[in-house]
C-alpha positions in Angstrom: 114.9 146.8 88.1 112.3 144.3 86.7 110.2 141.5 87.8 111.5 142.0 91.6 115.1 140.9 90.4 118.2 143.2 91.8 120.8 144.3 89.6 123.6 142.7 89.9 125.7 146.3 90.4 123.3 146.6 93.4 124.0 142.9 95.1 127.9 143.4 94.9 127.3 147.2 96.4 125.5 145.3 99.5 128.4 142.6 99.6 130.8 145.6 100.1 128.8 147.9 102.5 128.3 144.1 104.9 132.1 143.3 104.3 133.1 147.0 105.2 130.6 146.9 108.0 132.3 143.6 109.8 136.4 144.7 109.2 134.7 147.8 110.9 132.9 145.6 113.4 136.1 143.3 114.2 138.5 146.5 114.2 136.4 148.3 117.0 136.3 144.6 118.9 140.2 144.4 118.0 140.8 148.1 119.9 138.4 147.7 122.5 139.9 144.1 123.7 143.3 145.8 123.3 142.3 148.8 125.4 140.8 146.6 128.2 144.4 144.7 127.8 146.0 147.8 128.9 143.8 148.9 131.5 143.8 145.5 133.0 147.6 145.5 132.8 149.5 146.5 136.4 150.0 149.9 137.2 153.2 151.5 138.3 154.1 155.1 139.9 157.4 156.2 139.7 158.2 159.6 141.8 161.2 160.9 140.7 163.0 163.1 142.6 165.0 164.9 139.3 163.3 164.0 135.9 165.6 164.6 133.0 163.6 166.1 129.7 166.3 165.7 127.1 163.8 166.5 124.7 163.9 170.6 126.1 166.9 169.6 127.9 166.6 170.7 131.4 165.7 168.9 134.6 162.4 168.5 135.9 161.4 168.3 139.9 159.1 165.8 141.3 158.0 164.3 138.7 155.3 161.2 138.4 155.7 159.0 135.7 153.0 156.5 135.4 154.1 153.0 133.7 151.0 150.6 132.9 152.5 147.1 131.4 155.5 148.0 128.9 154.5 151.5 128.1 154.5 154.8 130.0 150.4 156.4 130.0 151.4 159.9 131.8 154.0 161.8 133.2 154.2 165.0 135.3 154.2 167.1 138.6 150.9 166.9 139.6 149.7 163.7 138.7 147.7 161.7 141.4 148.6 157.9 142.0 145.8 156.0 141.7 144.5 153.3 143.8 146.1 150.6 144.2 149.1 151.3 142.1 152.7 150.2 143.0 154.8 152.8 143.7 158.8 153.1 143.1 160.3 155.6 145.4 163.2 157.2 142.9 162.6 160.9 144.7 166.6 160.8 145.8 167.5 160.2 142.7 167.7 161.5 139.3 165.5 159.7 136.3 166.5 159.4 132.5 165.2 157.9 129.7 166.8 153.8 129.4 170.7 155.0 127.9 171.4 153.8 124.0 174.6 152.6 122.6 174.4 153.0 119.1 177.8 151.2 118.2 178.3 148.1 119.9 178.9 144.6 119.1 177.1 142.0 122.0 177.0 138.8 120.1 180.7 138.7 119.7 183.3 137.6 122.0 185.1 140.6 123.9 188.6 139.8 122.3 191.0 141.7 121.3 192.4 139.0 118.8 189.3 137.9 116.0 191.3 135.0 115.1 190.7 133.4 118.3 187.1 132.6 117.1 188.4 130.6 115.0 189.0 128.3 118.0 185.3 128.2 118.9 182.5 126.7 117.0 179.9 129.1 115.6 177.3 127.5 118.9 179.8 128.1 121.4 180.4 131.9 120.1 176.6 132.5 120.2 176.5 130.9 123.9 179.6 132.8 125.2 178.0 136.1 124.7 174.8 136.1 125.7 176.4 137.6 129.5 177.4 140.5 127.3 173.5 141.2 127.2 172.5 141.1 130.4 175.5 143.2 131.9 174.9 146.0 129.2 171.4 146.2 130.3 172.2 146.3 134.1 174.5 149.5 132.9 171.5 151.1 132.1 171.6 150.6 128.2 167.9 149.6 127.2 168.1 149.6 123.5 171.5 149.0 121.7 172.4 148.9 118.0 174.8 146.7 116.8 176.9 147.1 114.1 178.2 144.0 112.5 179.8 140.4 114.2 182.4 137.9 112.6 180.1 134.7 112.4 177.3 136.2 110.3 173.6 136.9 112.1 174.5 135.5 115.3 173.2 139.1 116.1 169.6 138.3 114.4 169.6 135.4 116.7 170.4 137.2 120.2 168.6 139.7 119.5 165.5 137.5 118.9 166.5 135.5 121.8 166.2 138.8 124.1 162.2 139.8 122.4 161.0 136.7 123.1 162.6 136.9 126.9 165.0 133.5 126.7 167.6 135.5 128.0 168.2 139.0 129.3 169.5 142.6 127.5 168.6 145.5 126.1 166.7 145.9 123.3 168.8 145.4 119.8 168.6 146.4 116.5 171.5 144.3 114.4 173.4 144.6 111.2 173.2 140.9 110.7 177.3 140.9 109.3 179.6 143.2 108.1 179.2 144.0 104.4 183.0 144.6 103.1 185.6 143.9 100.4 187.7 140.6 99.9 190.2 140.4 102.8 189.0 144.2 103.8 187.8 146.0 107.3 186.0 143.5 109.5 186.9 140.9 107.6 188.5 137.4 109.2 192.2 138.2 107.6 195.4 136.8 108.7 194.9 133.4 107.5 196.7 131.2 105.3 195.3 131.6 101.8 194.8 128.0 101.5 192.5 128.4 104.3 188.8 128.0 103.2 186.2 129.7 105.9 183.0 128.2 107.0 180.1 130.7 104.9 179.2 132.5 108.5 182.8 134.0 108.3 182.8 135.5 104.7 179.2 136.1 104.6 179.4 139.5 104.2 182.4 140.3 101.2 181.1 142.1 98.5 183.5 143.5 95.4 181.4 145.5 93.2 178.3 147.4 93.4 176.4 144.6 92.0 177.4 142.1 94.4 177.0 144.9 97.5 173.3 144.7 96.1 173.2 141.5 96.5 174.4 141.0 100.2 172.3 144.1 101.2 169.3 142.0 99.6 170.4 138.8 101.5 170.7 140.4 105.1 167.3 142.2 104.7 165.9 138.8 103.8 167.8 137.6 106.9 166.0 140.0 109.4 169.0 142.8 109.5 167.6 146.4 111.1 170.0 148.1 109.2 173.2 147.5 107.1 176.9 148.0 107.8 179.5 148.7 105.3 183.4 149.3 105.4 184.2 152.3 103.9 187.9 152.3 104.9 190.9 149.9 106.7 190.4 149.2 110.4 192.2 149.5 113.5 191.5 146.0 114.6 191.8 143.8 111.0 195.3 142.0 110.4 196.9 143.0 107.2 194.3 146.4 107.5 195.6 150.2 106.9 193.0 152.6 108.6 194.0 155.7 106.2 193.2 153.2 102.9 190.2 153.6 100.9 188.3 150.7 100.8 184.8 150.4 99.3 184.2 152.6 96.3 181.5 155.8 96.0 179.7 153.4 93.6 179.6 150.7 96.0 178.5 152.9 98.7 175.8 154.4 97.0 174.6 150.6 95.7 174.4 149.8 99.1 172.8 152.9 100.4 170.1 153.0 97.3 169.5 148.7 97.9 169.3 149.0 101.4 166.8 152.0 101.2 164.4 150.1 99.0 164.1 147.8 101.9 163.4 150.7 104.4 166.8 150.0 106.0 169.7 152.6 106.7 173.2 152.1 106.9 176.0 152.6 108.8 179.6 153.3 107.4 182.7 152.1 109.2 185.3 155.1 108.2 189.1 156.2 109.6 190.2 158.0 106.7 189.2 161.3 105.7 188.2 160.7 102.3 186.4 157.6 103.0 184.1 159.5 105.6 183.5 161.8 102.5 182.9 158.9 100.4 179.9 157.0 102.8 178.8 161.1 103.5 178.1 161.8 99.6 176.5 158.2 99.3 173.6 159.0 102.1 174.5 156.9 104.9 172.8 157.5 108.2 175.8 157.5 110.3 179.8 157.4 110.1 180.9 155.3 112.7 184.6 156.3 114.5 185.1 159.5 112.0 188.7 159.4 113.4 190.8 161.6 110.7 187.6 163.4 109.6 188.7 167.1 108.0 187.0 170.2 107.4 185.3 169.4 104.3 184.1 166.2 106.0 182.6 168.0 109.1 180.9 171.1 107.0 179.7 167.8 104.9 178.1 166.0 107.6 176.2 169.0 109.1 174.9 169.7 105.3 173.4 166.5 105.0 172.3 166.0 108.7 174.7 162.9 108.9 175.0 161.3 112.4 178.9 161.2 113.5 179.1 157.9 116.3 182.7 158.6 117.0 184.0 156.3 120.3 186.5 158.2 121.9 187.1 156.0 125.1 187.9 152.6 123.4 191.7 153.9 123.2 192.3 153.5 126.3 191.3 150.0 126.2 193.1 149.4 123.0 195.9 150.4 124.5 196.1 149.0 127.9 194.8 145.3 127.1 197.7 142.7 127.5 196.3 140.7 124.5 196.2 143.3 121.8 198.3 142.3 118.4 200.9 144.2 117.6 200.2 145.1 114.5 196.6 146.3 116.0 198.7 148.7 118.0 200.5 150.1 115.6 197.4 150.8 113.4 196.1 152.4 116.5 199.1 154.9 117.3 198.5 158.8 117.5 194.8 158.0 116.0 192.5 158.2 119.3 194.0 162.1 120.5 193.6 163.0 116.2 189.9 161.5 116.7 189.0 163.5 120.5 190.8 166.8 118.8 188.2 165.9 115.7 185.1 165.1 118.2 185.7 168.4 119.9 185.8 170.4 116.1 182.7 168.6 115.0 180.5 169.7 118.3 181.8 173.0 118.0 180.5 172.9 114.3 177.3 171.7 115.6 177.2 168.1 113.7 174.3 165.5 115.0 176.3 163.2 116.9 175.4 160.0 119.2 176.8 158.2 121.6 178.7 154.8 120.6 181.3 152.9 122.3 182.3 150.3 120.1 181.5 147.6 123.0 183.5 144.3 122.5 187.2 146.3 122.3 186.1 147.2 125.5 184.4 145.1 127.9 181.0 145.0 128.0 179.2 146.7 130.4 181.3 150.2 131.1 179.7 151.8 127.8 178.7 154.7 130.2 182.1 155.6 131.1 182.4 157.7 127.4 180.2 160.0 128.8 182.8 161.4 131.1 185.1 161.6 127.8 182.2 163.5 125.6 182.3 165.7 128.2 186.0 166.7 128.6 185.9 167.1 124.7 183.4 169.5 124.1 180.0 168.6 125.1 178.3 169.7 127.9 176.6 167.1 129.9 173.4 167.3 128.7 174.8 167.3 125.5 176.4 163.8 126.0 173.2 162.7 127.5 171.2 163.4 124.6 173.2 161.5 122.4 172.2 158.2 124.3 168.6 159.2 124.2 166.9 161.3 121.8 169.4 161.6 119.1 170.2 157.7 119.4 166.5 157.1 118.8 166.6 159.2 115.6 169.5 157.8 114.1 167.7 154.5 114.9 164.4 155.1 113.5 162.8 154.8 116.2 161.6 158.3 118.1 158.2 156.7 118.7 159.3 153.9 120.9 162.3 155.1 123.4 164.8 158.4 123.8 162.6 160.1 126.0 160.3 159.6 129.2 156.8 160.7 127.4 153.2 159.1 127.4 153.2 156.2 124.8 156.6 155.5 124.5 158.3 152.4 125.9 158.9 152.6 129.9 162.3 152.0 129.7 163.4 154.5 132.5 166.8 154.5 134.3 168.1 155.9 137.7 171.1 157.4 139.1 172.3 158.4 142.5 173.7 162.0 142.0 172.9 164.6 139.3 174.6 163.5 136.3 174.6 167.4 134.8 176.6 168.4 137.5 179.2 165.0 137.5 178.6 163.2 134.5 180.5 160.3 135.7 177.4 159.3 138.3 176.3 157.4 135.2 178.9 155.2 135.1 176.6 153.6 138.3 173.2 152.8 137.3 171.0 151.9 140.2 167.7 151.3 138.8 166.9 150.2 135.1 163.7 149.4 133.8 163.2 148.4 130.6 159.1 147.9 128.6 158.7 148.3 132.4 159.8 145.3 134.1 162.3 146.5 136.6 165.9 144.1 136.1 167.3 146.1 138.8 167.3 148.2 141.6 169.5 149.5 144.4 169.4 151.7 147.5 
């Protein structure tokens, strides 16, 4: 240094130790107005009279669970209530975590024939389902994930809709459309092929790996929480074979690989045995339905710590609904006792499995009563319990924010009369739901 003048290595040091010294500043403000945000926030004590750890899976006794704003700050035996608190007298009843359904589809109209939306405008679709929302919630589900709808991101919308509370439902994590072949599963088949569809209705078709790329890219641009492929023929798609292969392994792995470099997982539609394989080898997250899955498919599954979401109620729905096509019930026949006698193998193998319904093919609203289903097939109640908690979370993404009933997660917090480990079907009759922990409902 000479004649009293500062290098200029030393003036740019100072303009980083001041700059550093304000994001620090501005940070600590930041935390410190967030912290007095929560402490200001209302406090809430729940007793519970049975609290339900799926996490170790057994059942807790008198339990306080502590709920200030949306998340829960403590939980456990001998935990004063503080002054001033409200309190929510559960101690006759028996507390879980807020239920997931990881395979359901709210923002479409429960109907058994897809070529009735046709009849609708794309507006009048999106308005006709928002009571599928609030009547999944009052069930108990708190967080759902959706897995694909005929007019494309009408999901992105509802579930947008539900954050920023204009209307009511669980929390949802969406697909955005179904990504499938030309005139494949999911699809809006059984037209005339001088028929030209509005773009919401084929948003999704994708024929090679390049363009399967490309739609991934589209729907993560769109807001999608995860992507939803069609790795075989479906029950419910005119003109559809369940036991065909549909999307290649190329085209699987293209969308698996495109979807991962957006942080997204995806889920892969699958009847047939070899196209379970197929979506297993490519790295999906989950096979949905896993109806004709074999041997190799289950050992496969548990190797690569695949999620199988396999509804086994919606049979009975299929079945007994005076409006199902024809041809829908012929795709359907002998399939739902092949896909229980496969859900019982695959919990006897010890495969991750969650709980989905496939919502929409039946109405919306009795999700819980598969539970009662899991059960008679080879899980024991906790079992079935966990897979609409913790192991829903997991397969979401999502462990930090909901599954369980733990300090920092998300007070979404559900009640039943009954002990559900002794008569799984109690659940089938939520009487308290709270969900980011504003109570929508609550019965005697």
């Amino acid at each position: 240094m000479r004649d009293g003048f500062k290098t200029p290595g030393a003036l740019v040091m100072k303009k980083i130790l001041l700059m550093t010294w304000l994001f620090a500043a501005a940070a600590t403000a930041s935390a410190a107005a967030a912290d007095s945000e929560r402490t200001a926030a209302p406090l809430i004590a729940i007793r519970a009279g049975t609290l339900i750890d799926v996490t170790a899976g057994r059942a807790l006794k008198h339990q306080i669970i502590l709920v200030r704003g949306s998340r829960i700050e403590a939980v456990g035996e001998a935990l004063a209530v503080p002054d001033g608190a409200e309190v929510i007298d559960l101690s006759n009843m028996t507390v879980l975590p807020g239920l997931v359904d990881c395979h359901t589809h709210l923002a479409d109209l429960a109907n058994a024939e897809p070529l009735d939306l046709l009849r609708k405008t794309a507006t009048e679709t999106a308005y006709e389902a928002i009571p599928n929302a609030r009547v999944t919630l009052l069930a108990g589900f708190t967080t759902v994930r959706d897995v694909g709808v005929y007019r494309a991101l009408n999901d992105v919308a509802m579930r947008d809709a539900i954050a920023n509370g204009l209307i009511v439902g669980p929390r949802m994590y969406v697909a955005g459309a179904y990504v499938t072949i030309s005139e494949g599963a999911g699809a809006m088949t059984g037209l005339s092929p001088d028929i030209q569809l509005p773009w919401d209705l084929q948003f999704g078709i994708a024929n090679s790996p390049w363009e399967v790329r490309q739609k991934v890219r589209e729907l993560a641009h769109r807001g999608a929480d995860h992507i939803k492929v069609l790795s075989t023929g479906a029950v419910l798609t005119h003109g559809s074979n369940p036991k065909s292969i549909e999307f290649t392994p190329e085209e699987l792995r293209a969308a698996v690989e495109e979807a991962n470099n957006f942080g997204l997982r995806v889920a892969a539609h699958a009847h047939a045995a070899e196209g379970i394989k197929n979506a297993i080898r490519a790295g999906v997250a989950s096979v949905e339905h896993a109806t004709l899955i074999d041997d190799e498919g289950i050992a496969l599954a548990k190797q690569h710590g695949t999620y199988l979401d396999m509804d086994i109620y919606d049979e009975e729905c299929i079945q007994s609904a005076k409006d199902t096509p024809a041809d829908f019930l012929k795709h359907d026949q002998e399939l739902g006792e092949i896909q229980r006698r496969n859900f019982t193998k695959a919990v006897r193998a010890g495969v991750k499995m969650t709980f989905g319904t496939d919502a929409g093919v039946c109405p919306h609203g009795i999700n819980a009563r598969q539970f009662a289903f899991m059960v008679k097939y080879g899980m024991t109640p906790m079992q079935a319990i966990q897979a609409a908690t913790v192991n829903a979370a997991d397969l979401i993404g999502h462990s930090e924010l909901f599954g369980t009933i733990t300090a920092g997660k998300s007070a979404d917090i559900v009640a039943v009369n009954g002990d559900p480990l002794t008569d799984i079907r109690v659940l089938e009759h939520v009487a308290f739901v709270m969900k980011e922990g504003t109570v929508y409902k609550h019965e005697p």
